[in-house]
Every structure is written in C-alpha cells, then in structure tokens.
N, C-alpha and C positions, 0 to 999 in steps of 0.2 A: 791751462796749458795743454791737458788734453785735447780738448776740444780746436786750440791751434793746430793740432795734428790734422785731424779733420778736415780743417780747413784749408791747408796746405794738399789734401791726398798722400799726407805718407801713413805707414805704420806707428801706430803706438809703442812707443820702447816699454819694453815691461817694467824696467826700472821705476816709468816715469809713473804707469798704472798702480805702480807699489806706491808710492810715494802719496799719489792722490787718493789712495786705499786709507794712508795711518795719517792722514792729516786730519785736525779737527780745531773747528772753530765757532766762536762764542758767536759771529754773529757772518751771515755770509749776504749782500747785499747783490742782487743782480737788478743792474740796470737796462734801463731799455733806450737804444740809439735815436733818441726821438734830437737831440740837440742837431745842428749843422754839421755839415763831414763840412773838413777843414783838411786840406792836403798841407799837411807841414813838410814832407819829405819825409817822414819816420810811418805815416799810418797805409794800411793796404786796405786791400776789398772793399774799396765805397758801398759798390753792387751787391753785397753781402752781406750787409750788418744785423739783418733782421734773420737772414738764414742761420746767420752765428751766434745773435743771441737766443733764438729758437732749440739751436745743437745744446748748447750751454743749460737752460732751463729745464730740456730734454734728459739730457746727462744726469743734471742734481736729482731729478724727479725717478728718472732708474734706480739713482743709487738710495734714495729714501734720504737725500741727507736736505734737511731743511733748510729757507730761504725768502727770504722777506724781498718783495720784487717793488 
C-alpha cells in the first residue's frame, strides 16, 4: 500500500508507514507482472507495472524485510 502512494504521487500518511512498520509475515511473495495486462475496469498503470514492481522490491530490500520473488 505504501508503495500505491508512490505510484499515485501523494504523501505517505504516517499512520500508513506505522502500520507497514509493525506488520510481519511468515512468508511475503512478490510477483513479477510478466502475465497479460487485462483492462477489467478495476486495474491502472498498464505503463507502469515493472516500475511498480521495481518500487515494491525496492521498498522490501530498504527495509531488510525478506522476500521470495
């Protein structure tokens, strides 16, 4: 969700950075946009998807928090 911030150009709400601070999880999978963009009406940024999976990957590896890709 952070990284939606990003991707939009707003500010990060602190709340939000607090929240992705105290979460933890047993296993965190990042995928990579290699399938077909499919415009359902719900998805954005066709143009984008490797830049955002890039922020995303980016992000986890700052934070040292680990990630099976």
């Amino acid at each position: 969700t952070l990284t939606w911030c990003d991707l939009y150009g707003v500010p990060r709400p602190p709340a939000l950075v607090r929240l992705a601070d105290a979460r933890r999880y047993a296993l965190r999978l990042l995928l990579t946009p290699e399938v077909p963009w499919v415009d359902d009406g719900t998805r954005e940024f066709a143009a984008r998807r490797w830049w955002h999976f890039r922020r995303i990957r980016d992000e986890l590896e700052r934070r040292g928090v680990p990630y099976t890709c």
